[in-house]
VMD Tcl script that draws the C-alpha trace (Angstrom):
set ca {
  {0.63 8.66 10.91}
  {3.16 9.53 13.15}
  {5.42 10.30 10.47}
  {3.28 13.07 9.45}
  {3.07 14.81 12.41}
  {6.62 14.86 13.39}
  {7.32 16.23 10.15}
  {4.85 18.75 9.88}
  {5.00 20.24 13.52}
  {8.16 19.60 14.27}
  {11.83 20.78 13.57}
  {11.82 20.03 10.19}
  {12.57 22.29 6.74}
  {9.06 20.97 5.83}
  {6.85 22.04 9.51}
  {7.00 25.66 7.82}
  {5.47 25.40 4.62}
  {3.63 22.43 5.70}
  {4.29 20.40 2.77}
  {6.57 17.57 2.36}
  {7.82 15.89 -0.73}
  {8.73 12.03 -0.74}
  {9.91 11.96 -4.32}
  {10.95 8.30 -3.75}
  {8.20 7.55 -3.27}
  {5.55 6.56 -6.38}
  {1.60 7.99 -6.16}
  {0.11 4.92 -6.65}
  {1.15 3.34 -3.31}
  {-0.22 5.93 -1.40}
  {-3.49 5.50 -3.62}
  {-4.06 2.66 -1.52}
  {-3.83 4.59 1.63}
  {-7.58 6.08 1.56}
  {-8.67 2.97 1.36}
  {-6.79 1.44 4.28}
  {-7.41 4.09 6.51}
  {-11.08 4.67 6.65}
  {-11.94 0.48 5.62}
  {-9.16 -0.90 7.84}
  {-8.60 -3.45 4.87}
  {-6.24 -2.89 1.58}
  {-8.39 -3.29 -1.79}
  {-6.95 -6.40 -3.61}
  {-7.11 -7.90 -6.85}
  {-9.03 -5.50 -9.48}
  {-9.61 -9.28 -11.55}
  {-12.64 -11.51 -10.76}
  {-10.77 -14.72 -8.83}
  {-12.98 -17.41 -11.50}
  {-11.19 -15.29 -14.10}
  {-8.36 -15.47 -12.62}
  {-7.84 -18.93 -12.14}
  {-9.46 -20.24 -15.44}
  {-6.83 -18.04 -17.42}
  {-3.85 -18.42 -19.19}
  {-1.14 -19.93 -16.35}
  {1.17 -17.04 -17.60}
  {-1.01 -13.93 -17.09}
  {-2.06 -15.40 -13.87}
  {1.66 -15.59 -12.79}
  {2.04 -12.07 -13.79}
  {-1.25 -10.54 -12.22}
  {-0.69 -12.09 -8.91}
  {3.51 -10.80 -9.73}
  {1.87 -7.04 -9.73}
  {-0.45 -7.67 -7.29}
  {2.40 -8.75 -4.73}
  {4.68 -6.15 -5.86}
  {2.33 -3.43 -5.15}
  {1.09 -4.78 -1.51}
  {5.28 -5.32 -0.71}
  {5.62 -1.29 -1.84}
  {2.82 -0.50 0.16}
  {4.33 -2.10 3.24}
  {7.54 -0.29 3.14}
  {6.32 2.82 2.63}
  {4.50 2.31 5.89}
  {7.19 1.32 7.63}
  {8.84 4.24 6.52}
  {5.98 6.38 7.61}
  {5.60 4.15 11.21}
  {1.85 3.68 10.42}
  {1.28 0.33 12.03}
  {-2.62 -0.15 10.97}
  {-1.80 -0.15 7.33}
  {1.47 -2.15 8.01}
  {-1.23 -4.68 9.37}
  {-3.63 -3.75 6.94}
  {-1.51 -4.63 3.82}
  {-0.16 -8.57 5.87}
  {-4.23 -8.87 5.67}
  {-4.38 -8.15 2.05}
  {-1.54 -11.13 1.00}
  {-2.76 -13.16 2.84}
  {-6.04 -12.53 1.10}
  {-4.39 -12.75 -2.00}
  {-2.34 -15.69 -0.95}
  {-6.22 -17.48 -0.55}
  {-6.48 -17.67 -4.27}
}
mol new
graphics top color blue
foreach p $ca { graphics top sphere $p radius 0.5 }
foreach p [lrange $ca 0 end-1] q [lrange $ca 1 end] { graphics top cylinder $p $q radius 0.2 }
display resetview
């Protein structure tokens, strides 16, 4: 992302060492960045869907509550880091969720 290489090659503190901390933030959104990088498409919902919808109302509720949550942080941390395809990559993955 662009983000990276301004930071790294530019007049930053962290262009020296080459290593820059974002302790804001949290490793498992940028888990999902492998994936939307090389696929071009966010992984979504680690739960069968005919599981999912023939559960408890509740758990559903809260599954698709994480499941949100962690696309939205995903999302703002590329907007932080200006990386447009997995800005667009992550709109793809609600609205796959939102298909349930």
């Amino acid at each position: 992302a662009e983000f990276f290489r301004r930071a790294l090659n530019g007049n930053w503190k962290e262009a020296e060492p080459r290593i820059l901390e974002l302790p804001e933030d949290e490793p498992d959104v940028f888990a999902h960045y492998p994936h939307g990088i090389y696929i071009g498409k966010l992984a979504t919902m680690q739960q069968d869907d005919g599981e999912l919808l023939t559960g408890p109302w509740e758990e559903t509720l809260h599954i698709l509550n994480a499941e949100y949550n962690a696309l939205f942080r995903v999302y703002i941390l590329a907007e932080k880091l200006q990386d447009l395809s997995i800005k667009n990559a992550t709109l793809g993955a609600v609205f796959d969720v939102t298909k349930l």
